[in-house]
C-alpha positions in Angstrom: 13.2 -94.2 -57.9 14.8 -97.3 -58.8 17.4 -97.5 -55.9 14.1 -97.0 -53.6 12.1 -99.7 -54.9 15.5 -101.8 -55.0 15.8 -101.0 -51.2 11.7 -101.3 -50.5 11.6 -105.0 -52.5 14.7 -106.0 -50.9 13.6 -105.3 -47.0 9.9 -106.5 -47.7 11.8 -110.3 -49.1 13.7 -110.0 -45.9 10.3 -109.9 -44.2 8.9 -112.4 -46.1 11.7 -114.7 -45.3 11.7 -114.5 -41.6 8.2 -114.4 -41.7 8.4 -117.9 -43.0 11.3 -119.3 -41.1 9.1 -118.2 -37.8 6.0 -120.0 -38.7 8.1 -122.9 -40.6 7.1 -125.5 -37.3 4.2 -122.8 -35.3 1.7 -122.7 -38.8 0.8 -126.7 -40.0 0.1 -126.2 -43.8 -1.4 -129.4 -45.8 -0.4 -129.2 -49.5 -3.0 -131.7 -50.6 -5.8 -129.8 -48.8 -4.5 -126.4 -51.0 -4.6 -128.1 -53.9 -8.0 -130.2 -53.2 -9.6 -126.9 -52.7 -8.3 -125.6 -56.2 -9.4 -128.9 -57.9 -13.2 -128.6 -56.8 -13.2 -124.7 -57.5 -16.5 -124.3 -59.0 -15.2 -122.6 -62.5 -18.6 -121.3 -63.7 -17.8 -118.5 -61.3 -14.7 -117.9 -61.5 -15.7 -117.2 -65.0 -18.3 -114.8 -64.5 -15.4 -113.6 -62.4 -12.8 -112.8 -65.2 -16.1 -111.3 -67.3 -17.2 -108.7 -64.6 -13.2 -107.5 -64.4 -13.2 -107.4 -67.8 -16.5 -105.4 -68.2 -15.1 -103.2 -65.2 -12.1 -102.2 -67.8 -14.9 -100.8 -70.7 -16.4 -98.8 -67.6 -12.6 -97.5 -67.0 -12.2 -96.3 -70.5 -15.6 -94.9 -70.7 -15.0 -92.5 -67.9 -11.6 -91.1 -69.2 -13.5 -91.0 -72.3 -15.7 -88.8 -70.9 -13.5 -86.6 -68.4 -11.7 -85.7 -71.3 -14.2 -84.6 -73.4 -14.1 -80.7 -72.5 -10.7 -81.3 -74.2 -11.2 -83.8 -77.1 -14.2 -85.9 -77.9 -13.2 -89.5 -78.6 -14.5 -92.7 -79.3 -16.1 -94.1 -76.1 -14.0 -96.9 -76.6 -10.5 -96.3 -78.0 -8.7 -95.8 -74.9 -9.5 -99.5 -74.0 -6.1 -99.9 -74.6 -4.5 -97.6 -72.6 -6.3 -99.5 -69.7 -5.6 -102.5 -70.1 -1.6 -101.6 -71.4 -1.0 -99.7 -68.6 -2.9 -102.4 -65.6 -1.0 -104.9 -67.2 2.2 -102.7 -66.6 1.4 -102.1 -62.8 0.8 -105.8 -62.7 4.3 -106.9 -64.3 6.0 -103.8 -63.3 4.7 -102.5 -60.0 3.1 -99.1 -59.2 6.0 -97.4 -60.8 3.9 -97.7 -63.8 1.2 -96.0 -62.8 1.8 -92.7 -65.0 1.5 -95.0 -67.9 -2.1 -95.0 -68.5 -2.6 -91.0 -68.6 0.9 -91.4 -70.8 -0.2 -93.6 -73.6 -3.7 -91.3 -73.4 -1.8 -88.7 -74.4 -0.1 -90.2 -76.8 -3.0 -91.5 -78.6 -4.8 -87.7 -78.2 -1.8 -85.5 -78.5 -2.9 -84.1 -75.5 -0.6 -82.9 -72.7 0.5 -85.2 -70.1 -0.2 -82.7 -67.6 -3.6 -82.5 -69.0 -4.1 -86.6 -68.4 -2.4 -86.8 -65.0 -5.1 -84.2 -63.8 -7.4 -87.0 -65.3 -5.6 -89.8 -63.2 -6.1 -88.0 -60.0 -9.7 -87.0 -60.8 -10.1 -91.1 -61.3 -8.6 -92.0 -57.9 -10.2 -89.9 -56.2 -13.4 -91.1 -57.7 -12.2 -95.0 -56.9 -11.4 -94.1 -53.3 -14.6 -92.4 -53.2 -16.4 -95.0 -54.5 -14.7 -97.7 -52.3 -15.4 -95.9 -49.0 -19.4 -95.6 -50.2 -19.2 -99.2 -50.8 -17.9 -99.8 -47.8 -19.7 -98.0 -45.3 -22.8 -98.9 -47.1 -22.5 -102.8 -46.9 -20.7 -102.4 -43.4 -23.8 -100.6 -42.0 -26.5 -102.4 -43.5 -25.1 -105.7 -42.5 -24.3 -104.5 -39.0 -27.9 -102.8 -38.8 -30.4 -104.9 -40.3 -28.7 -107.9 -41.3 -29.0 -111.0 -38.6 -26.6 -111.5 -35.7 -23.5 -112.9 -36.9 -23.8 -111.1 -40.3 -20.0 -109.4 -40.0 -17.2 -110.8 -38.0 -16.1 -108.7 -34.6 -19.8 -106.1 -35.0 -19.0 -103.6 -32.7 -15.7 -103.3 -34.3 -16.6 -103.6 -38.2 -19.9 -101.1 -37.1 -17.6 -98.3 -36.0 -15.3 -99.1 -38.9 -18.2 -98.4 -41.5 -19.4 -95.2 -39.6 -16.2 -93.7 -38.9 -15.6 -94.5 -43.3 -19.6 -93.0 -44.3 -17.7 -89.9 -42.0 -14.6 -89.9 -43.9 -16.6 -89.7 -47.2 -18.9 -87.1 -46.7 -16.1 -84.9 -45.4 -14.2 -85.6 -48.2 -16.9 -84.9 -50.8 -17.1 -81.8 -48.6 -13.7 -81.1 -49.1 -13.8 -81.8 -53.0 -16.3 -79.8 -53.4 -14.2 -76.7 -51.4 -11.2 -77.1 -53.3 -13.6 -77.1 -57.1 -15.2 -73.9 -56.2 -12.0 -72.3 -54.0 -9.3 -74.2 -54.7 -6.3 -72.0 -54.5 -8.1 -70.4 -51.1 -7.8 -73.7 -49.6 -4.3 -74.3 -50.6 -3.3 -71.2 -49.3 -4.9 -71.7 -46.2 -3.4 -75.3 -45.8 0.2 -73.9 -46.6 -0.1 -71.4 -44.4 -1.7 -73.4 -41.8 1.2 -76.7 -42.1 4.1 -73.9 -42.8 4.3 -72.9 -39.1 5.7 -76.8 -38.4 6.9 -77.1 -41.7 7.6 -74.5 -45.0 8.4 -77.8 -47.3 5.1 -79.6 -45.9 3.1 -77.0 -46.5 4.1 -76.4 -50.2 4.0 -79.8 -50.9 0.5 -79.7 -49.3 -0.8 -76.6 -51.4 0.9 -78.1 -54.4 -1.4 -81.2 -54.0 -3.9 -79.1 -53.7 -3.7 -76.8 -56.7 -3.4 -80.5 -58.4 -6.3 -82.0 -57.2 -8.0 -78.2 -58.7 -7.0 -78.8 -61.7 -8.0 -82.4 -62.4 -11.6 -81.4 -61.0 -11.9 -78.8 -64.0 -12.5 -82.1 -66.3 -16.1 -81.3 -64.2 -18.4 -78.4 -65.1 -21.5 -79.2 -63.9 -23.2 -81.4 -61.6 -24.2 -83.7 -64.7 -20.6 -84.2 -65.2 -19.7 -85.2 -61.5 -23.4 -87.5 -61.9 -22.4 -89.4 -65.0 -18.7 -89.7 -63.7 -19.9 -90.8 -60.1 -22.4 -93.6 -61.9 -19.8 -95.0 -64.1 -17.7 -95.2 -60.9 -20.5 -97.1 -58.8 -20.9 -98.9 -61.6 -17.6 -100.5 -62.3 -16.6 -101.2 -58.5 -20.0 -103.4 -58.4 -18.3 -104.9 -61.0 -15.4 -105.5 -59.3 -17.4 -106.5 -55.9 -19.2 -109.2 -58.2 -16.0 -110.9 -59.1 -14.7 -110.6 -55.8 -18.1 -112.2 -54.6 -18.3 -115.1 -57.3 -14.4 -115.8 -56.8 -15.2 -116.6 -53.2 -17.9 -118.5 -53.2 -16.2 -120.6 -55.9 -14.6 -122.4 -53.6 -17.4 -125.1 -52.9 -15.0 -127.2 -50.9 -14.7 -124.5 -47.5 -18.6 -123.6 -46.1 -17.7 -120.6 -45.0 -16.5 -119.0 -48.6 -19.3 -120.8 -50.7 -22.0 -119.0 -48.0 -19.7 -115.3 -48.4 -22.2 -112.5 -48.0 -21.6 -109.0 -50.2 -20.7 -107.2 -47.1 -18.1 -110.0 -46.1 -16.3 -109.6 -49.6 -16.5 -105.8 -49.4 -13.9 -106.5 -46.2 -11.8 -108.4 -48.4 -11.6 -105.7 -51.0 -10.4 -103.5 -48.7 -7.5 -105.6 -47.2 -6.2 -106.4 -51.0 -6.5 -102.6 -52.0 -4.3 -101.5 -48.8 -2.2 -103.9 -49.7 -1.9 -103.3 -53.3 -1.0 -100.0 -52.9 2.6 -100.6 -52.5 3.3 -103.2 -55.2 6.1 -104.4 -56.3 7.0 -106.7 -59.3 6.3 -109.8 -59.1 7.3 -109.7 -55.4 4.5 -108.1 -54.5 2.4 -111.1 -55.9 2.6 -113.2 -52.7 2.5 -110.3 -50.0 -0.6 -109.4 -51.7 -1.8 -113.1 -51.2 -0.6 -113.3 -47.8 -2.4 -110.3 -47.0 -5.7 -111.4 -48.3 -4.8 -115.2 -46.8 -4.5 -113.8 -43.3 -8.0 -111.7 -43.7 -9.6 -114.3 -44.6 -8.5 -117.1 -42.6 -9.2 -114.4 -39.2 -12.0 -112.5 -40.2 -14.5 -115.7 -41.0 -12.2 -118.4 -39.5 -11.4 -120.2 -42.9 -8.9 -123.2 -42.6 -5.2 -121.7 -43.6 -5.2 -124.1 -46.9 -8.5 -122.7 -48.3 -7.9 -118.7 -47.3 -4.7 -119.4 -49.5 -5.9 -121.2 -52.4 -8.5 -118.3 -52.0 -6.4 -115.4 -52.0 -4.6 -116.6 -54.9 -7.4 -117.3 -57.0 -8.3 -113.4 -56.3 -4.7 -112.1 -57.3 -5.6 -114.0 -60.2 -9.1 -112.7 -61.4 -9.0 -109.2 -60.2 -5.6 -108.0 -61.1 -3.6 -110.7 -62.8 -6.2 -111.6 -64.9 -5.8 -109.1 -67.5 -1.9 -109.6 -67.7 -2.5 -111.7 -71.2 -4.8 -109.4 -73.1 -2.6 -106.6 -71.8 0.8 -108.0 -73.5 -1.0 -109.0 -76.7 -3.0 -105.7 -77.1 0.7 -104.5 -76.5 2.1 -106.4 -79.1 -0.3 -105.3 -81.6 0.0 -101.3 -80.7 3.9 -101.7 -80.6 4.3 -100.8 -77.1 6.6 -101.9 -75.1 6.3 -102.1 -71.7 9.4 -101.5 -69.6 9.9 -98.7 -72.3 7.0 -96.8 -71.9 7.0 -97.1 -68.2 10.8 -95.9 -67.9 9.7 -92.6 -70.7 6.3 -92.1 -68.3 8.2 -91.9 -65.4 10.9 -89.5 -66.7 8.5 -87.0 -68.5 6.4 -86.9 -65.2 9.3 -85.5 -62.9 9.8 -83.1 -65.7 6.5 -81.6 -65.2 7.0 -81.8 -61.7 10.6 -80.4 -61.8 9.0 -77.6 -64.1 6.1 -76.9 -62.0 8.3 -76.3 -58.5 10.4 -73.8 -60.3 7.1 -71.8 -61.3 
């Protein structure tokens, strides 16, 4: 794993370095307009920024407080902690951290890991759930009844949002197949993907049979309601502090006047491209990601979609790097450590499960 991200950090710099030695004399950058649109940053909202991530962190540990419960009842708050620890790993670390969260859960519960990684997949699903609602939602509304000129390229952006409302009803659909007939449907699937491939089609089924077991942390439709509402809930949360961070920036029009279904596109483009992230590295990929988006999607000057982008990186995901190293001081955790043990005790289980 380490060799690969070695290899993955080390062609993404190369990348990044010819990426910049191309548009060195074709891209005209003023410093002093970057750093004028910092300096009149209105930071009343980058505040309530920081306070909506924050509060979207409580609505995080609610919700694997209450998946969990079937197993052990906790305090709705004590596995604050584990969320803010293990972000704050993924931040410094890169997404080879991200079995740290259900590891330090069950640590503090003494409940199997395999137990909590059924938890972590039941909590992505319900985030890319979530965002893909959100998405289609503003996306159609602004494309249907908002004014002309609400969304950047319409036709486009229109087809986007119908073609995501599809892709979320058929997967609720198939969520809802693979609760009720789970091993059925990875049966059929292995059976189905083994005629081009045996290996794909375990792997597939194995998924599968996964993505069963995490949905047992749901026995009933009030489950999957209170579950879905904390979900809705927290990524308006984050939506709000992408919205506030944006319009922040007094200095450019066209982000102090950003719409909700303008920032739900933005979301999007700096989830895709956190989703491989590297340490540290990753930082500025992420920035020039989100940079790009913003300066071609609502024609924003280069200097301001920067100074913009950054700002995000900050709020939304480095934001919580502070808290999260002195909440790990006080618990004794440390992270490299725990992300290393996560990691190792996870291909176990996986090592153990294939040989079932």
């Amino acid at each position: 794993m380490k060799k690969n991200q070695l290899i993955l950090g080390l062609v993404v710099l190369a990348v990044i370095v010819a990426l910049v030695i191309w548009g060195h004399n074709r891209i005209h950058f003023d410093f002093r307009e970057f750093r004028v649109q910092l300096a009149m940053v209105d930071w009343w909202r980058i505040a309530i920024g920081f306070v909506c991530i924050y509060a979207a962190y409580v609505f995080r540990s609610l919700r694997w407080t209450y998946l969990l419960r079937h197993n052990k009842k906790v305090h709705p708050l004590s596995l604050l902690g584990t969320q803010v620890i293990g972000f704050t790993a993924v931040a410094l670390i890169g997404r080879v951290a991200d079995p740290v969260r259900p590891y330090l859960v069950a640590k503090k519960t003494g409940l199997p890991l395999s137990n909590q990684i059924a938890v972590y997949i039941v909590e992505r699903l319900f985030d890319a759930g979530t965002m893909a609602l959100i998405f289609s939602s503003a996306i159609l509304f602004a494309t249907w009844f908002g004014p002309p000129g609400a969304m950047p390229h319409p036709e486009l952006v229109k087809k986007s949002g119908e073609w995501g409302m599809a892709g979320t009803v058929a997967g609720a659909l198939f969520l809802v197949a693979v609760r009720f007939a789970g091993n059925a449907v990875a049966i059929f699937l292995e059976r189905t993907l083994g005629v081009l491939s045996k290996k794909i089609g375990h792997a597939v089924g194995h998924k599968v049979r996964e993505f069963r077991a995490g949905l047992d942390t749901m026995r009933s439709f009030g489950d999957f309601a209170v579950s879905a509402g904390l979900s809705i809930g927290m990524w308006l949360l984050i939506a709000t502090s992408y919205l506030e961070t944006t319009r922040a920036f007094v200095a450019s029009p066209q982000l102090a006047s950003m719409t909700a279904a303008k920032c739900v596109l933005l979301m999007v483009v700096s989830g895709v491209s956190s989703i491989v992230q590297l340490p540290v590295l990753g930082w500025f990929t992420q920035i020039g990601l989100v940079a790009t988006a913003i300066s071609k999607f609502f024609s924003v000057p280069p200097e301001a979609a920067t100074a913009c982008a950054a700002m995000l990186l900050l709020v939304t995901f480095l934001g919580i790097v502070p808290i999260g190293l002195i909440w790990a001081q006080i618990e004794h955790v440390s992270l490299r450590k725990v992300t290393v043990e996560s990691e190792h005790v996870k291909e176990d289980l996986e090592a153990a499960e294939a040989t079932e």
